[in-house]
C-alpha positions as CSV (number, residue, x, y, z in Angstrom):
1,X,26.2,-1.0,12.3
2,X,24.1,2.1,11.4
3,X,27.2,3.6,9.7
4,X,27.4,0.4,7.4
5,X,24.0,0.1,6.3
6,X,23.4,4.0,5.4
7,X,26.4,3.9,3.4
8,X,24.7,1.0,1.4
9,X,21.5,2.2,2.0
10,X,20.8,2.5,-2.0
11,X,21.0,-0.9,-1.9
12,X,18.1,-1.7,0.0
13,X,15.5,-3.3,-1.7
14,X,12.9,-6.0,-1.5
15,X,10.4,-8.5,-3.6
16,X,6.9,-8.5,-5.1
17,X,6.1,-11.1,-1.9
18,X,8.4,-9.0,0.4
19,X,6.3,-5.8,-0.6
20,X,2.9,-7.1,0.0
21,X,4.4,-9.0,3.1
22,X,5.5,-5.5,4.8
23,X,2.3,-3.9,3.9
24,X,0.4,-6.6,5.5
25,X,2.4,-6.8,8.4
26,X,2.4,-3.0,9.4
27,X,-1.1,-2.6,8.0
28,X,0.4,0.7,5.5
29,X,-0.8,1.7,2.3
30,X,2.1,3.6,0.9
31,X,3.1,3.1,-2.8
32,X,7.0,2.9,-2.0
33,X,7.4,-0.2,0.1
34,X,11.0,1.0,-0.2
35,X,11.2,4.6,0.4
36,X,9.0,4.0,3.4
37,X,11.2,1.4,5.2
38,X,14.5,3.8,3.9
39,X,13.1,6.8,5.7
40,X,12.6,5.0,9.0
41,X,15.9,3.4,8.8
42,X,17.6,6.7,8.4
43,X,14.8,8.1,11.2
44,X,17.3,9.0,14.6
45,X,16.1,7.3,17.0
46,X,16.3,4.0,14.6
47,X,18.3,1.3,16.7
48,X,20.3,-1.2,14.4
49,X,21.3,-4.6,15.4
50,X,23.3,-7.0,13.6
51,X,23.0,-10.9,14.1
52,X,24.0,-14.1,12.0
53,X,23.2,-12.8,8.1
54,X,20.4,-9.7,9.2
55,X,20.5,-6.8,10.3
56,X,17.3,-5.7,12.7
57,X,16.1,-2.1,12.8
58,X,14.1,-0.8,15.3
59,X,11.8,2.2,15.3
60,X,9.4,3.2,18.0
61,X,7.0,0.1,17.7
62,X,8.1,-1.6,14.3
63,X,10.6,-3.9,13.5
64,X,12.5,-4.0,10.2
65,X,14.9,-7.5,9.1
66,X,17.2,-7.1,6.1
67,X,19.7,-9.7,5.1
68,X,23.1,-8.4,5.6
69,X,24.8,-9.6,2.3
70,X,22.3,-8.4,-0.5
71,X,20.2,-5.7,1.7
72,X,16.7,-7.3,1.0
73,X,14.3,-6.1,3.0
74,X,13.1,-9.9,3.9
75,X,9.9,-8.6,6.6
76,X,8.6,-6.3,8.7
77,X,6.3,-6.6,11.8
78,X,4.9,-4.1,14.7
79,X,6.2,-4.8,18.1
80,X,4.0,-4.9,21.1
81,X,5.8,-2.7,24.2
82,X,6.4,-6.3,25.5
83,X,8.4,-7.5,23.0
84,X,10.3,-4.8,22.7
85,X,12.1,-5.3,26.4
């Protein structure tokens, strides 16, 4: 899964709603929505899951979905060490 989405990873994009939306939900500040999401995809310890049309990335506490056919970055949301088991 983590082969396939770095070799489209110039793909990756996301919305006007989708950028406020991430900022909100991982309380950042950060002019590239993007670039920020990008670099913790690509981030080692990402783990990348595929189900149904997404893909989920996770890194340390945060949570990424991307829809798996036109690599929109649809939300992002911190994880509590709960959710995360």
């Amino acid at each position: 899964m983590k082969k396939e989405l770095l070799s489209n990873i110039s793909k990756i994009h996301t919305t006007e709603l989708g950028i406020e939306r991430i900022k909100k939900n991982l309380d950042i500040d950060v002019e590239n929505v993007v670039e920020y999401c990008i670099n913790l995809i690509k981030k080692e310890n990402s783990q990348i899951k595929c189900k149904g049309k997404n893909y989920y990335i996770q890194i340390d506490n945060i949570e990424l979905t991307i829809n798996k056919t036109s690599y929109t970055i649809i939300t992002a949301h911190k994880k509590s060490k709960l959710d995360m088991d």
